[in-house]
C-alpha positions in Angstrom: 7.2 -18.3 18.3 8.4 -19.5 15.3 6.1 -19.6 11.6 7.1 -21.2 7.9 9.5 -23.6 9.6 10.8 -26.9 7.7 13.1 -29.7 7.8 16.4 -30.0 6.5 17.3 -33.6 5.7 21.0 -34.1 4.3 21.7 -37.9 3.5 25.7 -38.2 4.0 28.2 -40.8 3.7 27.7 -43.7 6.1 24.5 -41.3 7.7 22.1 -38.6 8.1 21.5 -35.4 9.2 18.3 -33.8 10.2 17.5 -30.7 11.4 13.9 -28.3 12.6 12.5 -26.2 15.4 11.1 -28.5 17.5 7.6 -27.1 19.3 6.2 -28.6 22.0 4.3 -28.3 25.1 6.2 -27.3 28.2 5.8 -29.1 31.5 5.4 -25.4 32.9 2.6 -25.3 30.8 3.3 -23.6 27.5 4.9 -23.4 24.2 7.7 -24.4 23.9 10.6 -24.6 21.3 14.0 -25.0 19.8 16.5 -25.8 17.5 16.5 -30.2 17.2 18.9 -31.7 14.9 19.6 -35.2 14.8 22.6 -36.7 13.5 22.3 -40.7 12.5 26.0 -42.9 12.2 26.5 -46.2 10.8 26.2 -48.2 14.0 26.9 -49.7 16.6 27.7 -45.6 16.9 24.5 -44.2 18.6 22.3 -41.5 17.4 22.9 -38.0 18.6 20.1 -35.3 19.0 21.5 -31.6 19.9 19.0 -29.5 20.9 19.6 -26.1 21.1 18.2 -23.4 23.5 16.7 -20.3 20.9 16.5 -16.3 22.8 13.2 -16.2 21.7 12.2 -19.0 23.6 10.2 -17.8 26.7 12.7 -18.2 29.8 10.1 -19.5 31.9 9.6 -22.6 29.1 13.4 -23.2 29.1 15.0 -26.2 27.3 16.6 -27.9 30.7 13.6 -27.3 32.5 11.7 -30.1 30.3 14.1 -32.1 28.3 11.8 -35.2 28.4 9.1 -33.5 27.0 11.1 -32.2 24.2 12.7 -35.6 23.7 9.4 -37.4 23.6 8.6 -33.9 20.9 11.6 -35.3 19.4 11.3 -38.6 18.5 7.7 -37.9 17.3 8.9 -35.6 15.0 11.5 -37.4 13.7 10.0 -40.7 13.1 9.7 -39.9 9.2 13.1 -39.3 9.2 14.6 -42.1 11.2 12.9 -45.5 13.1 14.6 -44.8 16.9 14.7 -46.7 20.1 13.5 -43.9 22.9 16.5 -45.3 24.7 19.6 -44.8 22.1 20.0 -41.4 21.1 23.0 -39.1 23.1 20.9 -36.6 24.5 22.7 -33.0 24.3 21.3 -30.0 25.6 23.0 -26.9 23.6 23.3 -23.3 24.3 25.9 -20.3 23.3 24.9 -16.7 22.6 22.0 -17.4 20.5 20.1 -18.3 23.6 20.3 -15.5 25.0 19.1 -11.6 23.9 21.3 -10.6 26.7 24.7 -12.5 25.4 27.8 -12.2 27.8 30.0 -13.0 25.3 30.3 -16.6 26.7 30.9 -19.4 24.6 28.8 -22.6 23.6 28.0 -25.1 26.3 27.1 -29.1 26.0 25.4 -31.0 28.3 24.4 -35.0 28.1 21.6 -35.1 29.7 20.4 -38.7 30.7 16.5 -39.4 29.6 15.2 -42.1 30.9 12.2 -44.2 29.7 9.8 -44.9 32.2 6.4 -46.5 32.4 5.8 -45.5 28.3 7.4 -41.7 28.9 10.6 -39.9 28.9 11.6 -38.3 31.9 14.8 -36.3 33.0 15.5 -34.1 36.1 18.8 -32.0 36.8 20.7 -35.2 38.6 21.4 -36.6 34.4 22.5 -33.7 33.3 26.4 -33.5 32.7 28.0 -30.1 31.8 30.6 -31.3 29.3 34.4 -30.4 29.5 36.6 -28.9 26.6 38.4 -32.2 26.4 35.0 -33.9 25.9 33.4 -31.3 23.2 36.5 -32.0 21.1 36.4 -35.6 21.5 32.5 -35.9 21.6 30.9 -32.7 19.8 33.9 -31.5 17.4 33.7 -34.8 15.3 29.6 -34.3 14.4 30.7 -30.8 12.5 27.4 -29.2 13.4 27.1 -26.4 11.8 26.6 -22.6 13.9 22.7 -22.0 14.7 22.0 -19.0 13.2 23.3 -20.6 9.8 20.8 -23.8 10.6 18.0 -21.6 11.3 19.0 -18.9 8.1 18.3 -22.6 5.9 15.7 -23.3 7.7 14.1 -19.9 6.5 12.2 -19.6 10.3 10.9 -16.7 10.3 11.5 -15.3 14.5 9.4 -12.8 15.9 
């Protein structure tokens, strides 16, 4: 559960960057949250929002397991920062060794997942989700410089218990 969480908004060149712990209500039937950033380009370039799988997050309440629910958490929560279309951001689902408490040692991982909008909700199931290669991350991921998650969360002054 996260307490004392904010929002980091940094207006950059030609865009913005936002960043929180998203909560919401899993589909499972519980709380639910993680790391959302979203990261707005001069268009026609898309908006990207990376959400990011936290350890503490009950496994049972996982991120993939209800990625329209957290993108419908999503756009709710960011609709002070930024007017979006339900259909334009790049959906990425995020996860590394901070997702974890028992971390292998692995690296980060990417997926696109593909929400759709369907009769006035988001919606997602495992056939939209596409594991990203290392050719794609550097061509797709390098270029938004997001910065590590335990920084993000450190600015965000979250307190984790």
């Amino acid at each position: 559960m996260t307490t004392e969480a904010q929002t980091l908004v940094l207006d950059v060149p030609g865009g913005r960057r936002v960043a929180t712990v998203l909560e919401w209500e899993h589909g499972q039937g519980g709380r639910a949250h993680c790391l959302a950033r979203l990261l707005l380009h001069p268009a026609p370039t898309p908006p990207v929002a990376v959400l990011s799988e936290l350890a503490d997050n009950p496994d049972r309440f996982g991120l993939t397991g209800d990625m329209g629910g957290a993108a419908t958490a999503f756009l709710a929560l960011m609709r002070p920062y930024a007017s979006l279309d339900p259909r334009s951001p790049v959906w990425i689902a995020h996860h590394g060794p901070f997702s974890s408490v028992d971390d292998d040692g692995g690296g980060e991982t990417f997926t696109r997942v593909g929400i759709a909008h369907h009769r006035g909700a988001l919606h997602d199931d495992l056939s939209g989700h596409h594991l990203l290669t290392a050719a794609q991350v550097l061509a797709e991921i390098a270029p938004l410089h997001l910065h590590p998650v335990p920084e993000v969360l450190t600015e965000l002054r979250c307190v984790r218990i």
